[in-house]
C-alpha positions as CSV (number, residue, x, y, z in Angstrom):
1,X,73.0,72.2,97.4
2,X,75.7,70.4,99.4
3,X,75.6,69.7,102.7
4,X,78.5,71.8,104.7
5,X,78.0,70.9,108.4
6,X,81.4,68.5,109.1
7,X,84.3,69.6,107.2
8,X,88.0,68.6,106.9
9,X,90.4,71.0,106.0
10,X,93.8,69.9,105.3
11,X,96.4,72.9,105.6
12,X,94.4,75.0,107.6
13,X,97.1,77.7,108.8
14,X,97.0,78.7,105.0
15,X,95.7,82.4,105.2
16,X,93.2,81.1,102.3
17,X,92.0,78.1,104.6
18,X,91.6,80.4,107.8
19,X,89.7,82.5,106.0
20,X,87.3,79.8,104.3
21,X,86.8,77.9,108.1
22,X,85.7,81.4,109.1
23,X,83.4,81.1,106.4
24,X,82.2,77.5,106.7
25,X,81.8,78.5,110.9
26,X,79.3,81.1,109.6
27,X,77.2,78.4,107.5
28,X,77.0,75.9,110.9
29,X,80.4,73.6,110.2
30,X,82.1,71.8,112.1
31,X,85.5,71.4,111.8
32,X,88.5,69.5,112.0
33,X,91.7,71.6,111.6
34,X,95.0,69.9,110.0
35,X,97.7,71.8,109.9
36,X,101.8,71.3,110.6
37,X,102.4,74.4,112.8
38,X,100.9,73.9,116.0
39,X,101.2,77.0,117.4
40,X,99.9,78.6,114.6
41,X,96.7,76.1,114.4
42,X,96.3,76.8,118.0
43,X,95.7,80.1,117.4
44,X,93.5,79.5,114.5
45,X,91.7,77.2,116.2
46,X,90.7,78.7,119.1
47,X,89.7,82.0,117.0
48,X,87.0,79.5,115.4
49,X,85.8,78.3,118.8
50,X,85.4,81.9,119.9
51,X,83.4,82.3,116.7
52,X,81.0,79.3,116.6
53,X,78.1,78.6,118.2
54,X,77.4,75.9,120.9
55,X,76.2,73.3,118.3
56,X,79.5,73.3,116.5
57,X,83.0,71.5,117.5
58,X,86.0,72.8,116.3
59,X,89.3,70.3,116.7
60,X,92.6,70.7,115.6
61,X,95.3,68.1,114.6
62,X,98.8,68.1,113.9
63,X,100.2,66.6,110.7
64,X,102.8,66.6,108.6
65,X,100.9,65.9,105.1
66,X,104.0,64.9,103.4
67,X,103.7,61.9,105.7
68,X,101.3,60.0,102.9
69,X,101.3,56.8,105.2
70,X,99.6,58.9,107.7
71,X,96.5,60.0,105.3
72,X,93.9,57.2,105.9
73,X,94.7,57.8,110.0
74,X,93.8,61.5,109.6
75,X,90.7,60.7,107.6
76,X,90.0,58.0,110.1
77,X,90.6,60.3,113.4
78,X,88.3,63.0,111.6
79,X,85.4,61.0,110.9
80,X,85.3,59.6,114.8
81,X,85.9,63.2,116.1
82,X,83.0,64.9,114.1
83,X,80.8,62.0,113.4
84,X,81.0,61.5,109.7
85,X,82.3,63.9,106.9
86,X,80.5,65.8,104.4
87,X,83.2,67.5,103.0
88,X,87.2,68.1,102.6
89,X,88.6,71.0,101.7
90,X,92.8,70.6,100.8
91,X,94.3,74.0,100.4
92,X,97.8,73.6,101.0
93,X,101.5,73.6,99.4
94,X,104.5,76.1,98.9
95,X,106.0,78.2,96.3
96,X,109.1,77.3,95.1
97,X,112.0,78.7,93.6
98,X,111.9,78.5,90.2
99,X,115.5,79.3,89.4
100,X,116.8,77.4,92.2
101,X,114.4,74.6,90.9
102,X,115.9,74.9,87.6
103,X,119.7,74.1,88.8
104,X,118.5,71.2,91.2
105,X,116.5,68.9,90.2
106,X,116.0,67.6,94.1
107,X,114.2,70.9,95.0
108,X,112.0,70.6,91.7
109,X,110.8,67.2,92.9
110,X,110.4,68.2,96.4
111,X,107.9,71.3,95.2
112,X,106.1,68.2,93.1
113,X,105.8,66.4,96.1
114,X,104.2,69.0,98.2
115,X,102.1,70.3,95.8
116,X,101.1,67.2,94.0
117,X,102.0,63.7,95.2
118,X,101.0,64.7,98.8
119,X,97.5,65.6,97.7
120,X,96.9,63.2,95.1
121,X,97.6,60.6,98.1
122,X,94.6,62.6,100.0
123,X,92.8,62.7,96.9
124,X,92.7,58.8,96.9
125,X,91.8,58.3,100.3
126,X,89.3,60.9,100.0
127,X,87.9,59.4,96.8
128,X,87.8,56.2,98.1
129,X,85.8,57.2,101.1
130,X,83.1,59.5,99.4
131,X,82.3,56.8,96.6
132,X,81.5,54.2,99.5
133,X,79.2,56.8,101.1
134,X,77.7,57.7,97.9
135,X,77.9,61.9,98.7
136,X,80.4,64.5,100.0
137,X,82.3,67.2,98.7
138,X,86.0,66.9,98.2
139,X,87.7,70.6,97.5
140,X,91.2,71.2,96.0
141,X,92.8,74.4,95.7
142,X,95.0,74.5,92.6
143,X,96.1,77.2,90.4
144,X,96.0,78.9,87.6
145,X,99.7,78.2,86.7
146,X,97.9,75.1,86.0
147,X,96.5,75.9,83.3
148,X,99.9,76.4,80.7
149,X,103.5,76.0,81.4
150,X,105.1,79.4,81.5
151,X,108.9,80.0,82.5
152,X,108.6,82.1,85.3
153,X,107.1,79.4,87.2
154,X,106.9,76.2,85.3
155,X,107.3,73.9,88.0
156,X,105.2,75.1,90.0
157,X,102.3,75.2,87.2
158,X,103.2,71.1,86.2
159,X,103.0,70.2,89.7
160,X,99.5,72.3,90.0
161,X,98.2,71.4,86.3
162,X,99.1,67.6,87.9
163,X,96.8,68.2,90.5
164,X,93.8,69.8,88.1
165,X,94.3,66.5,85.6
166,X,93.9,64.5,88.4
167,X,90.4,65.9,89.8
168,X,89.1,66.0,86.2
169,X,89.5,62.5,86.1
170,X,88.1,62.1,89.9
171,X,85.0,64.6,89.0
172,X,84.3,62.0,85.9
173,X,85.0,58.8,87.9
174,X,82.6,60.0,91.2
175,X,79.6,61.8,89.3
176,X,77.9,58.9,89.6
177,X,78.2,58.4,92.7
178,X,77.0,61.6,94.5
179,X,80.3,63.4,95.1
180,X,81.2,66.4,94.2
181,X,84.7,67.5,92.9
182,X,85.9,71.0,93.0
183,X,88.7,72.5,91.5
184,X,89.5,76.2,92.9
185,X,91.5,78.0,90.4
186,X,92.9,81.6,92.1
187,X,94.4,83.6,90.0
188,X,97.1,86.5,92.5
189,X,96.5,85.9,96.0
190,X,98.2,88.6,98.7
191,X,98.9,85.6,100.7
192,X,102.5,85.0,103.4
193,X,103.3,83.0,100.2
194,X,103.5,85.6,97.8
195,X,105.6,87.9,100.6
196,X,107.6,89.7,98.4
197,X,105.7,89.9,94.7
198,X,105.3,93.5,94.0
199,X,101.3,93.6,94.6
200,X,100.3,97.2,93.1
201,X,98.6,95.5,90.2
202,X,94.9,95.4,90.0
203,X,94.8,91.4,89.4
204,X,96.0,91.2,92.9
205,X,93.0,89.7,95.6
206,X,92.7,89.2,99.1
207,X,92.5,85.6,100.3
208,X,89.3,86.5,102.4
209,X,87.5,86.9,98.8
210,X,88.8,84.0,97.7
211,X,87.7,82.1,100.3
212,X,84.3,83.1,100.1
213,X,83.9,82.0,96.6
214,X,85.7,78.9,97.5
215,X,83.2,77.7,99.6
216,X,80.2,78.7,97.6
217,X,81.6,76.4,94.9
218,X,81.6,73.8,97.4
219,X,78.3,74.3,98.4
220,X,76.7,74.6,94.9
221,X,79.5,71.5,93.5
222,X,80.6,73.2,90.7
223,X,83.1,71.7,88.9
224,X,85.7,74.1,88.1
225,X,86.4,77.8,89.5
226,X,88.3,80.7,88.7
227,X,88.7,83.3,91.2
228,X,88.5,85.7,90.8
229,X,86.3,84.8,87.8
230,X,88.1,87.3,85.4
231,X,90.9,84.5,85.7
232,X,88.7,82.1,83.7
233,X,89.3,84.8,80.7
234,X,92.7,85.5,81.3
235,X,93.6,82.0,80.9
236,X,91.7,81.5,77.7
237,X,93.9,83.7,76.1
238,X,96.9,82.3,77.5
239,X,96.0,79.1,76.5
240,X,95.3,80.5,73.1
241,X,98.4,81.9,72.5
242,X,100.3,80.0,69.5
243,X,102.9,77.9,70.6
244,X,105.1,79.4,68.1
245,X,104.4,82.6,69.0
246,X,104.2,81.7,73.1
247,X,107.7,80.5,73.2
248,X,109.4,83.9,72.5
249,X,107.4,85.8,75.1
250,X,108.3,86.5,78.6
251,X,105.4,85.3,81.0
């Protein structure tokens, strides 16, 4: 098992995030809190100190993560405040438009660089760190949209199915080393994201469930999750869909 007791959670005002530091503050974490919204983080934060215990610290930090030439000073500002790091959990990134994304191809890469480039910049520094200390856990929260392009949200899916390609190649490259590598795969999240999705399907899931299973994978390493884990079968048969056949359906 994985050692959970100084964590670094990068987009922690995401309702998924909140939840899993809730979590992690149950186990005995610390935790250093980076988020962009400060009031928001204030908030969050100091609902965490109310919750731990007097062994714990609990520090926030404001950042804008699309700053990637600020990365290795976070990392760097989290390891002093908290005395090392066992683990980082990144669970961040927007939705975008995929019509609008369509029609401009500056707001398609802008959605990349949130939801990829940004955190494949963490990735490295956070690679790059573990290997030296030969353990750690480093958590990604990607998507299932990953998994095959579909029109409805196709750049969304590259930009997370960027992000899964790159931790498969991480998880192979840090094995030996210790580190653990954990790709979260949520399937339909009722999240401030998703404001607006017509929810009254059963495949619909609360991010406080997700975030439980979240950071069980972290502490047990597993490689790859679905949650919920129906999503893992699901998105076999998505995946096995014909091409030819998969082109003239509307998903």
């Amino acid at each position: 098992m994985n050692e959970l007791k100084k964590v670094v959670i990068f987009g922690a005002t995401s309702a998924i995030a909140e939840h899993a530091a809730r979590d992690l503050i149950d186990r005995g974490a610390s935790l250093f809190c980076v988020g962009r919204d400060q009031g928001k983080l204030e908030v969050i934060v100091t609902d965490l100190k109310i919750r731990n215990s007097t062994s714990q610290r609990i520090e926030g930090y404001v950042a804008d993560l699309m700053d990637t030439e600020g990365h290795s000073q976070i990392l760097k500002v989290a390891e002093e405040t908290l005395g090392g790091i066992d683990a980082a959990l990144v669970c961040y990134g927007t939705l975008p438009d995929q019509k609008r994304c369509e029609s401009s191809f500056s707001m398609a890469r802008d959605a990349i660089d949130v939801n990829a480039i940004s955190v494949i910049s963490l990735l490295t520094e956070l690679a790059n760190k573990f290997e030296s200390q030969k353990r750690g856990v480093i958590a990604v929260v990607s998507s299932v949209a990953g998994d095959r392009g579909r029109q409805s949200n196709y750049v969304y899916g590259a930009a997370k199915g960027m992000v899964s390609i790159f931790m498969q190649g991480l998880r192979n490259r840090l094995a030996k080393h210790g580190v653990s590598v954990v790709t979260i795969k949520p399937g339909f999240v009722d999240t401030p994201m998703t404001e607006g999705f017509d929810k009254s399907s059963i495949l619909w899931t609360k991010p406080e469930k997700i975030s439980k299973g979240l950071v069980n994978a972290m502490e047990s390493g597993k490689s790859c999750v679905y949650l919920p884990g129906f999503w893992r079968w699901i998105m076999l048969l998505i995946r096995c869909i014909p091409e030819g056949l998969f082109k003239r359906l509307s998903l």
